[in-house]
C-alpha positions as CSV (number, residue, x, y, z in Angstrom):
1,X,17.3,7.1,-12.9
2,X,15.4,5.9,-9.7
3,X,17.7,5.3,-7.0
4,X,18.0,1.8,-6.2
5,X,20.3,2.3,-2.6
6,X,17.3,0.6,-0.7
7,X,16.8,-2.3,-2.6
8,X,19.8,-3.9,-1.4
9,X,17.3,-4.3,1.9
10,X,15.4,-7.9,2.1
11,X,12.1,-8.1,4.2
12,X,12.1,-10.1,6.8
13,X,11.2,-9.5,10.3
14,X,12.9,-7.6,13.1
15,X,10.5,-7.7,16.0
16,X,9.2,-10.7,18.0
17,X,6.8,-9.1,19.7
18,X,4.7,-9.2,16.8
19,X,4.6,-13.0,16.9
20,X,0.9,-12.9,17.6
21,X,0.1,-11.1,14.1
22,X,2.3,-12.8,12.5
23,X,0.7,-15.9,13.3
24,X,-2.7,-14.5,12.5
25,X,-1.5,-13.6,9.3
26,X,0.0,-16.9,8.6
27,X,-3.2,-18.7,9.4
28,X,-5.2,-16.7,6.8
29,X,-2.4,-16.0,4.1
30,X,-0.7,-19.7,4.3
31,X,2.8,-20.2,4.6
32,X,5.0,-18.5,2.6
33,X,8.0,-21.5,3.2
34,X,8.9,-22.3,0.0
35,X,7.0,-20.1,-2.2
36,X,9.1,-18.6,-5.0
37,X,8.8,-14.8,-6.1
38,X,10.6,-12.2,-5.2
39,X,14.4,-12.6,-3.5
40,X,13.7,-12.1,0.0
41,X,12.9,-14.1,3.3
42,X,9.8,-14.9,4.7
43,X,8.1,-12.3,7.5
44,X,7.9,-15.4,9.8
45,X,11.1,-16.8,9.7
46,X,12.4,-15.4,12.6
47,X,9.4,-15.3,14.6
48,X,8.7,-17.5,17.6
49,X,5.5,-18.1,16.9
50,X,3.0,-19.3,19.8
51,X,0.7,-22.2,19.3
52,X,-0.5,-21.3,16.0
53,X,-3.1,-23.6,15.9
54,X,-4.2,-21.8,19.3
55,X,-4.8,-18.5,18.4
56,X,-8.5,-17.5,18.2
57,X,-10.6,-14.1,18.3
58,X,-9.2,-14.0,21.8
59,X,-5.6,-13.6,20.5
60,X,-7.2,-10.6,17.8
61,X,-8.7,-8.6,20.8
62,X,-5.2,-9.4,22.7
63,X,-3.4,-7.9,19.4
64,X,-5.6,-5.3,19.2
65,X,-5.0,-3.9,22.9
66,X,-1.2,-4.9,22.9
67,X,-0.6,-2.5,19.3
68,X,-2.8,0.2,21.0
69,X,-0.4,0.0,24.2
70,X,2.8,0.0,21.8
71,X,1.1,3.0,20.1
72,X,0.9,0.7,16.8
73,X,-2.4,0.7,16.3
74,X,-3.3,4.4,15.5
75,X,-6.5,5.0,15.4
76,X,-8.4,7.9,13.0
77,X,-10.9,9.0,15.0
78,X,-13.5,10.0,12.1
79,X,-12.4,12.0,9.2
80,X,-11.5,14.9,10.4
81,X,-8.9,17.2,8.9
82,X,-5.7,17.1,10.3
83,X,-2.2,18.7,9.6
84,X,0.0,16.2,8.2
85,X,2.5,17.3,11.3
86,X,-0.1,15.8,13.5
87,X,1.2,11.9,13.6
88,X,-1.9,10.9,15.9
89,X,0.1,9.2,18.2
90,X,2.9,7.4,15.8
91,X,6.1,7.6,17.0
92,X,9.2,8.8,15.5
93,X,12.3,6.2,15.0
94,X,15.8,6.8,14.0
95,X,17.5,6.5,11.2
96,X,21.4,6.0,10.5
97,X,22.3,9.8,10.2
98,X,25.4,8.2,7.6
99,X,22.8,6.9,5.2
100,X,20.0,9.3,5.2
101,X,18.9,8.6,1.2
102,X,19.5,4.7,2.2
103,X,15.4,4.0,3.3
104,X,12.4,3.6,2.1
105,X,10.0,6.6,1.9
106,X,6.5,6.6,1.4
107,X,5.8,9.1,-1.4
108,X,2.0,10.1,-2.2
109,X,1.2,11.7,-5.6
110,X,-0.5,15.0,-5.2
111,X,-2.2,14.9,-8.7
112,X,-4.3,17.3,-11.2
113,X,-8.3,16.4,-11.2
114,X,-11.0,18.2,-13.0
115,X,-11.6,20.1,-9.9
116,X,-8.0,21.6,-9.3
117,X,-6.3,21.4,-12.0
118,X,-2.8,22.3,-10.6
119,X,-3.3,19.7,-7.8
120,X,-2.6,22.3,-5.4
121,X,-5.6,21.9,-2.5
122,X,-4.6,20.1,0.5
123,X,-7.5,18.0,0.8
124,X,-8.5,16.9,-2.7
125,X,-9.0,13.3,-3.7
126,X,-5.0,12.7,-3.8
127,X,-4.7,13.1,-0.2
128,X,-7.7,10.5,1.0
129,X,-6.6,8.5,3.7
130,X,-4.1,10.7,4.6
131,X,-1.9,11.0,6.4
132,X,-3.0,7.9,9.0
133,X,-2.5,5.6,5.4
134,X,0.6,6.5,5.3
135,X,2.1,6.7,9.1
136,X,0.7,3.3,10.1
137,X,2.3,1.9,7.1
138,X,5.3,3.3,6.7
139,X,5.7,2.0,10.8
140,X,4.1,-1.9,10.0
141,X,7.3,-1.7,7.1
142,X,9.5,0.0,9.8
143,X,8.7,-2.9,12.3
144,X,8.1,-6.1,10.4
145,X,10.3,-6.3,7.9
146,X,14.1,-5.1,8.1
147,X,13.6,-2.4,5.8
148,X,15.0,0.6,6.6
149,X,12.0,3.0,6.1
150,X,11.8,6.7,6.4
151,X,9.1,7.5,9.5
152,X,8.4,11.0,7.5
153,X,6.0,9.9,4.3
154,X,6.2,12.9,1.6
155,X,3.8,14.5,-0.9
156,X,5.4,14.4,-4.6
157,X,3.8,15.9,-7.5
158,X,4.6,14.3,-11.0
159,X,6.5,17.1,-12.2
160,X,9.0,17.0,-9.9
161,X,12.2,17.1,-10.8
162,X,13.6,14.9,-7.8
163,X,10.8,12.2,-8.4
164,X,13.3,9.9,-8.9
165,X,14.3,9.7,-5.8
166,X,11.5,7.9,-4.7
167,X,11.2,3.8,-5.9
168,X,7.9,4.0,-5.2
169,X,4.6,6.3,-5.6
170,X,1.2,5.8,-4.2
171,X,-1.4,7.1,-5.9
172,X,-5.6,7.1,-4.6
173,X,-8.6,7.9,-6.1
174,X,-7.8,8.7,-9.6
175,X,-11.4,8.5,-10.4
176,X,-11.1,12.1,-11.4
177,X,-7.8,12.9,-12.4
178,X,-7.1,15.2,-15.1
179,X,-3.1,14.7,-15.3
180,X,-1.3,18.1,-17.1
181,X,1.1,17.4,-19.9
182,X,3.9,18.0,-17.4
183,X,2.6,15.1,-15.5
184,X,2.1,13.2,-17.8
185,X,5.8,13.8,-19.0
186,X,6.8,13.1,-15.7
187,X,5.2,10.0,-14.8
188,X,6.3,8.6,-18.1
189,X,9.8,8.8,-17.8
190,X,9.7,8.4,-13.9
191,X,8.5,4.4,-14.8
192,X,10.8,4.3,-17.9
193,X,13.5,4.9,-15.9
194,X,12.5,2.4,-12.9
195,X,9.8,4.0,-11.0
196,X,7.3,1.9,-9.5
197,X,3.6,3.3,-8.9
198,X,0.5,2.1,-6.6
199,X,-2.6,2.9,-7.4
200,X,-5.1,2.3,-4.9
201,X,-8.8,2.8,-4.1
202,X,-11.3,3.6,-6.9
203,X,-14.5,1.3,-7.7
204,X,-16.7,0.9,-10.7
205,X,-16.5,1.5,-14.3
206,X,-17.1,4.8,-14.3
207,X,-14.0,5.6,-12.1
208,X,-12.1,3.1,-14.3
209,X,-12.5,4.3,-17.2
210,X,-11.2,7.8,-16.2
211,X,-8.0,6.4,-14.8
212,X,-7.1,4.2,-18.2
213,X,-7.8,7.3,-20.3
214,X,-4.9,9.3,-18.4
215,X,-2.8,5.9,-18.1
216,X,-3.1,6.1,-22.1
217,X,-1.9,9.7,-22.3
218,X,1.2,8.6,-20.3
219,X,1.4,5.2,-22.2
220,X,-0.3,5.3,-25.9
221,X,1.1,1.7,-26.8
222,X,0.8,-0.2,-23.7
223,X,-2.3,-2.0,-22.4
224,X,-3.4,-2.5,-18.3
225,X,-3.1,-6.4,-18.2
226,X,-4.7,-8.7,-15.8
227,X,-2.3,-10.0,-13.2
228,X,-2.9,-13.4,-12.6
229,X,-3.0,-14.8,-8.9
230,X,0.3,-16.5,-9.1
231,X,2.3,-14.0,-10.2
232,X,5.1,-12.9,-8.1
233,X,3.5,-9.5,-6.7
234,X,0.7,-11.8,-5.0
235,X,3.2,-14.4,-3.6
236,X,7.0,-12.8,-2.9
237,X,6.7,-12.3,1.2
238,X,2.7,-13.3,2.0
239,X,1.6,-16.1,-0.6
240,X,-1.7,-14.9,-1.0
241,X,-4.3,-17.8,-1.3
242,X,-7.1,-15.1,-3.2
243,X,-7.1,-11.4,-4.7
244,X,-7.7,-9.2,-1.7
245,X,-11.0,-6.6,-1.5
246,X,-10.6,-4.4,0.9
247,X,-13.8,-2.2,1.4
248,X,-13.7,1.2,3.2
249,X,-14.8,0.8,6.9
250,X,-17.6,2.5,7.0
251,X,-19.4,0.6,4.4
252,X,-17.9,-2.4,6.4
253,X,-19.9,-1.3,9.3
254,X,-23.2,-1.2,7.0
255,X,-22.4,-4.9,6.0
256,X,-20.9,-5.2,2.9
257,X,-17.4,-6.5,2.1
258,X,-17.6,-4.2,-1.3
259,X,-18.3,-0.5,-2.2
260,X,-21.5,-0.8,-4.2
261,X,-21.6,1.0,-7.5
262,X,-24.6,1.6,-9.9
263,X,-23.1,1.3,-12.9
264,X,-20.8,-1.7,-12.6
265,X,-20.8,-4.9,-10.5
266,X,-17.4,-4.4,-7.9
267,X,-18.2,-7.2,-6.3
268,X,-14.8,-8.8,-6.6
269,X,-11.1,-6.8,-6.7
270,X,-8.9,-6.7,-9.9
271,X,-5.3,-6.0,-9.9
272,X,-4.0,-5.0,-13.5
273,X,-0.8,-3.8,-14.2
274,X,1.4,-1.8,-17.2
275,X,4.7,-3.4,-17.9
276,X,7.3,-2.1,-19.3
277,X,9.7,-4.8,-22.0
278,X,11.3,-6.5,-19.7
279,X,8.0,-7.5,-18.3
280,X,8.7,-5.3,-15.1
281,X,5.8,-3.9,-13.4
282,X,6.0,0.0,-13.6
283,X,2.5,0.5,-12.7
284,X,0.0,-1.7,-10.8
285,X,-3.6,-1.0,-10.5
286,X,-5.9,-2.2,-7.5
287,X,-9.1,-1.8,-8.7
288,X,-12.7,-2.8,-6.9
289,X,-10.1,-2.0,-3.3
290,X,-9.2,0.2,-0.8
291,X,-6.0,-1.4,0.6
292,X,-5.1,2.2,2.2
293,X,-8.3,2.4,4.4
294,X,-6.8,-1.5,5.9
295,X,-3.9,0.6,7.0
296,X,-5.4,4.1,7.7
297,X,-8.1,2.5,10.2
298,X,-6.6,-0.5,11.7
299,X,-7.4,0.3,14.9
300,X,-11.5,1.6,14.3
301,X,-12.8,-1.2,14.4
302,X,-11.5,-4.5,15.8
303,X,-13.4,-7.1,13.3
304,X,-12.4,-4.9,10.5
305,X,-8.7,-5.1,11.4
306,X,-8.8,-8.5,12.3
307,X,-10.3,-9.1,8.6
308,X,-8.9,-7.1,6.6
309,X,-6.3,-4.8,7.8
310,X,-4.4,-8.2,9.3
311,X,-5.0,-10.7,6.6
312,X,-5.4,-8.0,3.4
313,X,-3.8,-4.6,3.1
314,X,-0.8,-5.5,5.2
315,X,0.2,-8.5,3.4
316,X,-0.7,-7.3,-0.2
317,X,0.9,-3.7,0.7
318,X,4.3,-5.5,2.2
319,X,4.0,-7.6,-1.1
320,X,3.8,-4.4,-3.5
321,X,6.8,-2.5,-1.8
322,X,9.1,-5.9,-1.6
323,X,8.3,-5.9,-5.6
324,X,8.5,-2.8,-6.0
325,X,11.6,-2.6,-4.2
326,X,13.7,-5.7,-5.8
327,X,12.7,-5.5,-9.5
């Protein structure tokens, strides 16, 4: 059974000295008073926000130097590999010592592809984005919301035994994984029994494809559904006003706000999902996006984090780990 210690946590904000993003986010995500979804507060209901109406691109480049000055905006300075000791400048907070299993960790799925097919190498496609993805988010969780949230992200393979100990799974780039039977086994009765996987960052048809033939190994009977804007996922802490798209920076810095594929139009994100009978979301699928590269480089490029790292992959990411985390 998935623990479920930290979902007794609600997310709501703990810092004021984010009240410049939040306002920025409220702005371009709406106002999340009143919006019904999951059980928990909104991010800005604590915050003293400053003249919303005020804020301009001013207030961004003021965000941007103020996170690099709290060490909150880390950074990746190219892709270049890096020990997953080296936090690149994120610090290190404390946990309560009496309730160590109590947080949220930030688990990544080290997976099988066609090119290792034990998912053993360090640097396949499973570890993209990391581990700047996974620092800067698991600190944005840490320090907007009053989850408790372990500052040490882990790798977990499928076959582990102790998977359930982790609520939630992120998984990237499955455009060429080749899950063993023993993952397959795994994941299958890791969401059976609660679990709650991401998957994040793969474009086209092509890539598509692959990923819904290994969801159909894991689940023979169940179909990847369309989630529809209003459902709860889109609206429990940010009510999102659109689907986000998040393209990669790089092809952000070439002009386009999608990843071009040949075979398939992707311009335009989809978010599916497989339920389980009680309707419960065991695993959702963010297709045509790259949510993780809003969080890996949020401080590369300063319109790129004002446009989508701000008003995308921080409020749809918040959203899937609140969801993931109360249902």
């Amino acid at each position: 059974m998935v623990s479920s210690s930290a979902m007794i946590m609600t997310a709501r904000p703990t810092n004021p000295g984010f009240s410049i993003y939040a306002t920025i986010v409220r702005q371009t995500v709406g106002n999340s008073s009143g919006s019904k979804g999951c059980p928990v507060r909104s991010l800005f209901s604590i915050i003293p926000l400053k003249s919303a109406r005020s804020v301009s691109l001013i207030a961004v480049g003021v965000l941007f130097l103020a996170t690099a000055a709290l060490s909150l905006a880390i950074a990746q300075r190219g892709r270049r590999v890096r020990s997953a000791d080296d936090r690149n400048g994120v610090p290190v907070w404390e946990t309560d010592s009496n309730f160590k299993s109590d947080v949220f960790t930030f688990a990544r799925v080290r997976y099988s592809d066609y090119y290792d097919a034990w998912g053993q190498s360090e640097y396949g496609k499973w570890s993209t984005d990391r581990p700047d993805s996974d620092l800067n988010f698991s600190l944005r969780l840490q320090q907007l919301t009053s989850i408790k949230v372990n500052p040490h992200p882990v790798v977990v393979q499928l076959s582990d035994e102790n998977l359930g100990d982790y609520p939630f799974l992120y998984m990237i780039e499955p455009g060429l994984m080749k899950l063993s039977e023993e993952e397959v086994k795994g994941l299958r009765h890791y969401c059976l029994n609660g679990g709650f996987m991401m998957v994040d960052d793969f474009w086209g048809d092509n890539e598509y494809l692959n990923l819904y033939n290994e969801l159909k190994r894991v689940f023979p009977d169940r179909e990847p559904r369309e989630v529809p804007l209003e459902h709860e996922i889109f609206q429990c802490v940010y009510p999102l006003k659109e689907k986000p798209q998040v393209p990669s920076v790089h092809v952000f810095e070439r002009g386009y706000t999608y990843e071009p594929r040949r075979e398939s139009d992707t311009r335009g994100a989809r978010y599916l999902a497989i339920e389980d009978y009680n309707q419960r979301i065991m695993i959702f699928i963010c297709h045509n996006t790259d949510l993780g590269d809003g969080w890996e480089r949020e401080g590369q490029n300063r319109d790129y984090f004002a446009e989508y790292a701000v008003k995308k992959s921080y409020p749809m990411g918040i959203n899937i780990v609140t969801y993931a985390m109360t249902h």
